[in-house]
C-alpha positions in Angstrom: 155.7 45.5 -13.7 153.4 48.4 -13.2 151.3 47.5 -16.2 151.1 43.9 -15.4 150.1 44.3 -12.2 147.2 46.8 -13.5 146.4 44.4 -15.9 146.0 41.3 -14.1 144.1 43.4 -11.3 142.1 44.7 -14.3 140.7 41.3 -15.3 140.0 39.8 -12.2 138.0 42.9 -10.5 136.1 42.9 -14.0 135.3 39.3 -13.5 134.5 39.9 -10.0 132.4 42.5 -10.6 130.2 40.6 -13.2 130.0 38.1 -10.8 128.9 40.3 -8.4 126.3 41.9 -9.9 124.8 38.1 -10.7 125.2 38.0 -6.7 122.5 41.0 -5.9 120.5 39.5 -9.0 121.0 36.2 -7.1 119.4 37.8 -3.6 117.1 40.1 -5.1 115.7 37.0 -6.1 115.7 35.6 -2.6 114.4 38.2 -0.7 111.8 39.0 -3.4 110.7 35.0 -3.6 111.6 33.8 0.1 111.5 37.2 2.5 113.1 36.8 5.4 111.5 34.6 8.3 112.7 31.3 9.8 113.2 29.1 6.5 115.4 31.7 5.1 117.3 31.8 8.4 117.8 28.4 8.1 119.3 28.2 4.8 121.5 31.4 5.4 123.0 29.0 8.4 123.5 26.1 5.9 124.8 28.0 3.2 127.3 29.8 6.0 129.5 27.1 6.3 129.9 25.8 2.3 129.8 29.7 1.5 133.0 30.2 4.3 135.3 27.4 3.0 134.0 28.7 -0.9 135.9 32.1 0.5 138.8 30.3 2.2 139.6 28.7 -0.6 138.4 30.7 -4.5 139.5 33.8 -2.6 143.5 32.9 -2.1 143.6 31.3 1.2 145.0 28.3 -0.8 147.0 30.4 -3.1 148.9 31.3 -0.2 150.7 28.1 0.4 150.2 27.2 -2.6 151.6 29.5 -5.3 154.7 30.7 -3.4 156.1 26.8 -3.6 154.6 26.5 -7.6 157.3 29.9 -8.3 160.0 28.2 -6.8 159.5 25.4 -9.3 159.2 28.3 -12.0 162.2 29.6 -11.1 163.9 26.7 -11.0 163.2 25.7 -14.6 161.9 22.1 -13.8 158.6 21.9 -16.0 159.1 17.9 -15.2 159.7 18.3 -11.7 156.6 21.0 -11.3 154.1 18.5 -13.1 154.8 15.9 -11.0 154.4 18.1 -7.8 150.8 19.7 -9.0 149.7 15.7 -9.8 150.7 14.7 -6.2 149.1 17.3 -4.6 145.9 17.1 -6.9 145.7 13.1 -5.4 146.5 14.1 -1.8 144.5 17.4 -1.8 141.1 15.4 -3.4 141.7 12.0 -1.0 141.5 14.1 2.5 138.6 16.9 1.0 136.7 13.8 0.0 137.3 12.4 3.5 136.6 15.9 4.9 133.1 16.5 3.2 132.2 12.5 4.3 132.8 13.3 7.8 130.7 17.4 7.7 127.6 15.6 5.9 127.4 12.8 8.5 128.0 16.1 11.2 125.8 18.1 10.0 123.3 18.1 13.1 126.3 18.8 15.3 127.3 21.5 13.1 124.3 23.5 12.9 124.0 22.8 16.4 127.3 24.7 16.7 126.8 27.5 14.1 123.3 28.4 15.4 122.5 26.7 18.8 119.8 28.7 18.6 117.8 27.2 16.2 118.0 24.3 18.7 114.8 26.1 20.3 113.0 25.8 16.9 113.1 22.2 16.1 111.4 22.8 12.3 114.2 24.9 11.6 117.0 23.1 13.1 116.2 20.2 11.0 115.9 22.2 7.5 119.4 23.7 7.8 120.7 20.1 8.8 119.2 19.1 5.5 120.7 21.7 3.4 123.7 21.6 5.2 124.1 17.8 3.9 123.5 19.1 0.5 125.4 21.6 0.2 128.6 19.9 2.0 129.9 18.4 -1.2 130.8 21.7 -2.6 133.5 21.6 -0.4 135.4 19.0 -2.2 134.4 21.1 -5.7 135.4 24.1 -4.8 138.8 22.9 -3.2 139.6 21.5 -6.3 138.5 24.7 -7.9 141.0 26.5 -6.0 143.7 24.3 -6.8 143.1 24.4 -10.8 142.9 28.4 -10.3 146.1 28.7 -8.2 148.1 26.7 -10.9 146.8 29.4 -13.3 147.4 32.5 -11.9 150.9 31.3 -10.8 151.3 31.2 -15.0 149.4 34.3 -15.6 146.1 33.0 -16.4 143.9 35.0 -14.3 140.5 35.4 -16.6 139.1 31.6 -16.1 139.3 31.7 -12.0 138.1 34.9 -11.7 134.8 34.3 -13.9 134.0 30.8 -12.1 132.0 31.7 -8.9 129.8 33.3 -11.8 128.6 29.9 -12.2 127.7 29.0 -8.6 125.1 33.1 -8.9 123.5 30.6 -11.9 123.0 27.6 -10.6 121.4 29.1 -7.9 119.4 31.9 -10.0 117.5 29.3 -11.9 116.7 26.7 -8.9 114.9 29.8 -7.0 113.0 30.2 -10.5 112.8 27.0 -12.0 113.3 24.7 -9.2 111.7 26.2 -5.6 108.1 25.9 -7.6 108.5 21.9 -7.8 109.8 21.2 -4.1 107.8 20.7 -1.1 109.9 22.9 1.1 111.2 25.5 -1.7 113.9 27.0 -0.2 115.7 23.4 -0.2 115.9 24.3 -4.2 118.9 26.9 -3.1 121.0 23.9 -1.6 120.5 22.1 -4.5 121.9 25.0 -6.7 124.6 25.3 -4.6 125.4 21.5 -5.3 124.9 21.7 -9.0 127.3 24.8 -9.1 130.2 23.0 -7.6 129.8 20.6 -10.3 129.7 23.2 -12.9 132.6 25.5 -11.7 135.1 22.4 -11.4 134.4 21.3 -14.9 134.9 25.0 -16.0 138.8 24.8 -15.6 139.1 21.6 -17.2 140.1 23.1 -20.9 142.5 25.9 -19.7 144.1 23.2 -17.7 144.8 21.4 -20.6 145.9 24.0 -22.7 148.7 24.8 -19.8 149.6 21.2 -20.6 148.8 20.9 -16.8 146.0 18.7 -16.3 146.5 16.9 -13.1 146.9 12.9 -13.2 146.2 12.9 -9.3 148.5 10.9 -7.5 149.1 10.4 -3.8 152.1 12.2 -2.8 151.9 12.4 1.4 155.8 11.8 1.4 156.7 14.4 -1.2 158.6 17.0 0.7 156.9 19.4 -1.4 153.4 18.4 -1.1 154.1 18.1 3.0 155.4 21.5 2.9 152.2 22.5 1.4 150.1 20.3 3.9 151.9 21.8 6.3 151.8 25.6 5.7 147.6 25.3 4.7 146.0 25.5 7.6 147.6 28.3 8.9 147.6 30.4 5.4 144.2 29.6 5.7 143.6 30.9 8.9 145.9 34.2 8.6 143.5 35.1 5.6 140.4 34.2 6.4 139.7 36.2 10.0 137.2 38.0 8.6 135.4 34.8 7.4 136.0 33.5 10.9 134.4 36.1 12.8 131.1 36.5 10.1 130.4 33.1 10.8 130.4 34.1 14.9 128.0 36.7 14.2 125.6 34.2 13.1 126.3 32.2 15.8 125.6 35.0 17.9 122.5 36.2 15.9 121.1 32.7 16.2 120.0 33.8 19.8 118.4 37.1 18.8 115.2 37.7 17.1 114.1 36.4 14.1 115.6 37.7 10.8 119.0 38.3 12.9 120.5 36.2 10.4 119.4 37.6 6.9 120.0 41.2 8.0 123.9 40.3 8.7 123.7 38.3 5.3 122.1 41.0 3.3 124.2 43.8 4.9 127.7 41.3 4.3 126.3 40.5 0.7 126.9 44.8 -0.2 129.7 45.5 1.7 131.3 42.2 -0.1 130.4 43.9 -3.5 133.8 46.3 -3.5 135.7 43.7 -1.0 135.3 41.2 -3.6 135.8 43.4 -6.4 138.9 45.3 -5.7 140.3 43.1 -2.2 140.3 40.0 -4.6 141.8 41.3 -7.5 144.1 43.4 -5.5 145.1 39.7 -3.0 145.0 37.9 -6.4 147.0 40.2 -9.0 149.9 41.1 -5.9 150.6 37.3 -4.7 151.9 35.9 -7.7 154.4 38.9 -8.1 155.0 38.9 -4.4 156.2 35.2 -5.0 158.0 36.1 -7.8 160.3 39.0 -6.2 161.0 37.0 -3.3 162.4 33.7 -5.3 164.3 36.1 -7.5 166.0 38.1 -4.5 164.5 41.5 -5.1 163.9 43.1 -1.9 163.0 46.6 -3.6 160.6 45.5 -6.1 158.4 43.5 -3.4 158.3 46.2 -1.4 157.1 48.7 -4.1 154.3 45.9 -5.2 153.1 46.3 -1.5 153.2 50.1 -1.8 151.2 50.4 -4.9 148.1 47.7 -3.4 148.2 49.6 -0.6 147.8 52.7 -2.5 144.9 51.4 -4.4 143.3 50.0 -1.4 143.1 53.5 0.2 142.1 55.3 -2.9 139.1 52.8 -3.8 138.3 52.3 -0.1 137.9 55.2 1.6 134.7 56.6 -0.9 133.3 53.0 -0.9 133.1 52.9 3.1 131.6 56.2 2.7 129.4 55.9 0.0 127.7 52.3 2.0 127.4 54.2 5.2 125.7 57.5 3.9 123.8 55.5 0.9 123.2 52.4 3.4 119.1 52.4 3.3 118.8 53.7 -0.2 120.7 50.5 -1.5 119.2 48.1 0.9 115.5 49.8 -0.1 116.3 49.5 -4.2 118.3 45.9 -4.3 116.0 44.1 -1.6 112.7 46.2 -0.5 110.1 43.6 -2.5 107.1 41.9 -1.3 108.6 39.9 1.3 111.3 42.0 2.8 110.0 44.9 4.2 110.6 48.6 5.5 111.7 47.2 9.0 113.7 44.3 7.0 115.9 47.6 5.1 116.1 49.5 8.4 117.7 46.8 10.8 120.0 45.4 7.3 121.3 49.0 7.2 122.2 49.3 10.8 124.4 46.5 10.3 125.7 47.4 6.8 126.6 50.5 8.4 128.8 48.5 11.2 130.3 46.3 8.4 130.9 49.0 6.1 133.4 50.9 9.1 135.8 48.1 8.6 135.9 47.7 4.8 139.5 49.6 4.5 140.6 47.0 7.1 139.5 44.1 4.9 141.2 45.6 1.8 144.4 46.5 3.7 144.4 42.6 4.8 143.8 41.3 1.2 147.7 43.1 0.4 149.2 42.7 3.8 149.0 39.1 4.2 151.0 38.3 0.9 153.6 40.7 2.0 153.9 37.6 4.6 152.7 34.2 2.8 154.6 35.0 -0.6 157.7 34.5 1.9 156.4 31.4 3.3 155.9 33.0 6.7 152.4 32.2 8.2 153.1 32.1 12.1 153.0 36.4 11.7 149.8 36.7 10.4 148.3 33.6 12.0 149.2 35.1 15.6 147.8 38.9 14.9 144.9 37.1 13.3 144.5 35.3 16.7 144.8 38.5 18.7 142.1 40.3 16.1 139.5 37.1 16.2 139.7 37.2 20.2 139.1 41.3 20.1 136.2 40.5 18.2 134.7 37.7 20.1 135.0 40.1 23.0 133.4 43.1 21.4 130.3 41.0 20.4 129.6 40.2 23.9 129.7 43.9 25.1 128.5 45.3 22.1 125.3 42.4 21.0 123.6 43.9 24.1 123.4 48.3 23.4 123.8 47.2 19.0 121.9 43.8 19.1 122.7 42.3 15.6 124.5 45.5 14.5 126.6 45.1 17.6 128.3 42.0 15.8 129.2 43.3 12.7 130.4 46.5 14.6 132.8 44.2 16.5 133.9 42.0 13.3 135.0 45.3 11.1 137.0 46.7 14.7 138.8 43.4 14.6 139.2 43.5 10.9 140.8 47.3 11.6 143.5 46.0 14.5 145.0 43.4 12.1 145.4 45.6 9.3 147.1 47.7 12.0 149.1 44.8 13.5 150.3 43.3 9.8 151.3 47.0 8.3 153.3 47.7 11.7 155.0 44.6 11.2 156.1 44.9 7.8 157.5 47.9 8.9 159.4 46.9 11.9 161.2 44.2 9.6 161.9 46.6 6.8 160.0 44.6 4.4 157.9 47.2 3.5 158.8 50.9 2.8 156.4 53.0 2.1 157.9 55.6 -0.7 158.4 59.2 -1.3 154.9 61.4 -1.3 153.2 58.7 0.5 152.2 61.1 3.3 150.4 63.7 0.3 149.0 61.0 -1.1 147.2 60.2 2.0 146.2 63.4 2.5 144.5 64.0 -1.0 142.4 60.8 -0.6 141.3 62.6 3.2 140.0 66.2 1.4 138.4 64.2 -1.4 136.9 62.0 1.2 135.6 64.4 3.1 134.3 66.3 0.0 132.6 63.3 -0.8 131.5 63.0 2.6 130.1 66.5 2.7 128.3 66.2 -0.7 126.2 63.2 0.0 125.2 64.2 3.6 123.9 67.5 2.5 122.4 66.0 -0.6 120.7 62.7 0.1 117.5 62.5 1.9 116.3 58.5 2.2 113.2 59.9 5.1 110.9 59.2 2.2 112.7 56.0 0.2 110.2 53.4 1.0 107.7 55.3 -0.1 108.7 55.8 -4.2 108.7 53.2 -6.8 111.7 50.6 -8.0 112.7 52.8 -11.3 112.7 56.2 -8.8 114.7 54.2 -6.5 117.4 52.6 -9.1 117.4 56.1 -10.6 118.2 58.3 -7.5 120.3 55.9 -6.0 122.8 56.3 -9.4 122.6 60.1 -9.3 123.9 59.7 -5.9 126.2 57.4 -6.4 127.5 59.5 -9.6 127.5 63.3 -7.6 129.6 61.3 -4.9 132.5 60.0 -7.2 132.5 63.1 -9.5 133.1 65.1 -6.0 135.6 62.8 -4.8 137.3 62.6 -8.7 137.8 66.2 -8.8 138.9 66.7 -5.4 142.2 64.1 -6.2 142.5 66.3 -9.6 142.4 69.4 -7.8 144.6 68.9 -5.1 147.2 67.4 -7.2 146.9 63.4 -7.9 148.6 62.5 -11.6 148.2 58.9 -12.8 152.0 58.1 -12.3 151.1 58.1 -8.8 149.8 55.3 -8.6 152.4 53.2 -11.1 154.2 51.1 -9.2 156.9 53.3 -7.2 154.8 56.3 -8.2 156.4 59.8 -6.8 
């Protein structure tokens, strides 16, 4: 298990990273060709809302109701009885996102209206993100499809193909801010068109490895299959319990919609890095664990499910704690060489990095939620992590009114990563309390190596960096610093974990 686990983790974080790294290619781009003023706000707003139900549903809010039913049809041994359940709820699933992306296009001036009220005040703008909104809505009946192809294959081991398909959506967009921005009126309308175009792309992408499962979808309406109601059912809520986060970044534009201009794109630049490891490692780790979660459950095997949870939660600290680090101490420097041309500017880098620096304080929570939640959903429960997510979206919503008046913009993403924190806290204490989760023997030494290399790390990079005169050296001097600092902060933090003891079996599944 230990070596499927890493390998299926393996492939989607490699994925995930080169998708990544098309993402800061992606916004390089935009800053570099469309700065940050009020047309950039606008799309940012627009995108938002096709961007949030892209995350709800490529990164395994759908999974969770949907794989943990598809292993119970594995288990079984009903290939018959399993094709006819993913055909109904391909027809069922398409009819009501169809229905669903009808009703947001003809909403979309309510809808902006809601997610920035704001840019009520601005009537130019208000009316360019209802635009793109209405163009970009269709990628929600893409991408749910998307989601659905990709959860029936990593539920058979097929992780490569979902986890290189939002590359697609960093291309589309790529070549309509080169290609296509030049030939339009109002360039930044090109984006929304990418964003369209991608959706097209990605779905088409799973087509052959669909086929060679054998399990293309005939869709069929299956409302009264008790299957496809259980999975109609237990969506919404799997949704939700995954997708706080989400929730709360798309408050915080709805909050930053009220502050001064550029509110918008800093939280989008500053969300954009501290998704780089998120994505990476928090999606491979929520991707990899929830099919083998499934798995243990439907075969009875209480000890191996609670070892799978053990070893993600392992791996989230170990990765975590020197990423949150490294993004708080290295927070301008990365801004400064990733964004810091033409149009966005020295102030642009310093207010971004305020808020990166809030965002970045909550990255371990994110992770921890990524392998907590399937330590629920793979057992069909979502009421748990639905109510803590409840208690950790109205934390936030409180925090950003106390804290958007001292922090401003930074004040919201401060708020977001505290209520990120509390339901990591909430989830783990729960598992605990039921005795689903165990942690195992040298857990407590483990902890404490990751501390002393963190705060090696920590040490290493605040007596060694020195951004005061960033803005003022060229892009290669930038790039080039910025990796010696990033390579003199994992060394320090490698070698501390060698020295104080750490041995690759610890971190096999059920490690000592």
């Amino acid at each position: 298990m230990s070596r499927q686990l890493f390998k299926s983790t393996a492939i989607v974080g490699i994925m995930t990273l080169i998708s990544r790294l098309l993402g800061f290619v992606r916004d390089m781009l935009i800053a570099r060709i469309f700065g940050v003023d009020l047309a950039t706000d606008a799309f940012f707003v627009a995108f938002k809302l096709p961007n949030f139900l892209r995350r709800l549903f490529t990164d395994g809010a759908f999974a969770h109701a949907f794989v943990p039913i598809l292993a119970d049809y594995k288990e079984q041994g009903k290939p018959a009885a399993l094709k006819l359940f993913v055909d109904r709820t391909a027809g069922s699933l398409a009819l009501i996102l169809a229905l669903m992306t009808l009703v947001g296009m003809v909403a979309a001036p309510v809808l902006i209206l809601v997610l920035a009220p704001g840019f009520a005040w601005q009537g130019t703008q208000h009316e360019l993100s209802v635009l793109m909104l209405q163009i970009t809505f269709p990628y929600l009946l893409f991408i749910g499809l998307v989601a659905f192809a990709g959860g029936i294959l990593n539920a058979h081991g097929k992780f490569a193909v979902p986890a290189l398909t939002p590359v697609f959506l960093n291309l589309s967009m790529i070549a309509a801010a080169i290609w296509l921005a030049p030939l339009m009126a109002e360039p930044i309308v090109a984006l929304a068109w990418g964003v369209f175009g991608a959706g097209v792309v990605q779905l088409a992408f799973q087509i052959p490895a669909l086929l060679r499962l054998g399990l293309m979808p005939r869709c069929r309406l299956g409302f009264a299959d008790p299957s496809v109601k259980q999975l109609i059912k237990q969506l919404l809520p799997a949704i939700f319990s995954v997708s706080i986060t989400q929730i709360n970044l798309l408050l915080d534009s709805l909050f930053a919609s009220f502050l001064t201009a550029g509110s918008v794109s800093w939280l989008y630049y500053s969300d954009r890095l501290v998704e780089f490891p998120l994505g990476i490692l928090g999606l491979a780790l929520g991707t990899a664990i929830l099919p083998n979660l499934a798995k243990n459950h439907a075969a009875n095997d209480p000890l191996a499910f609670s070892e799978a949870l053990d070893w993600g939660l392992r791996l989230a600290l170990l990765i975590g704690m020197p990423a949150t680090i490294g993004l708080v101490l290295l927070a301008e420097p990365m801004l400064s060489t990733l964004f810091q041309y033409k149009e966005f500017s020295v102030q642009d880098v310093h207010f971004a990095a305020m808020s990166l620096r809030a965002y970045a304080v909550g990255l371990l929570g994110y992770l921890l939620i990524k392998v907590l939640v399937p330590g629920f959903t793979s057992r069909l429960d979502m009421k748990t992590p639905v109510r803590y997510g409840i208690y950790a979206m109205v934390t936030s919503l409180a925090l950003n009114a106390v804290l958007i008046f001292p922090l401003a913009h930074a004040g919201l993403a401060l708020a977001t990563s505290l209520g990120a924190i509390i339901n990591a806290g909430l989830l783990l204490v729960k598992l605990r309390q039921l005795k689903i989760y165990q942690a195992r023997r040298g857990s407590a030494v483990f902890i404490v190596r990751v501390l002393l290399a963190s705060a090696a790390m920590s040490a290493a990079l605040y007596y060694w960096v020195d951004a005061s005169w960033w803005d003022q050296w060229g892009a290669t001097a930038r790039m080039v610093n910025l990796l010696k600092w990033i390579a003199v902060g994992m060394a320090v933090y490698a070698a501390t974990l060698v020295l104080t003891g750490l041995r690759p079996r610890h971190l096999l599944v059920g490690g000592r």
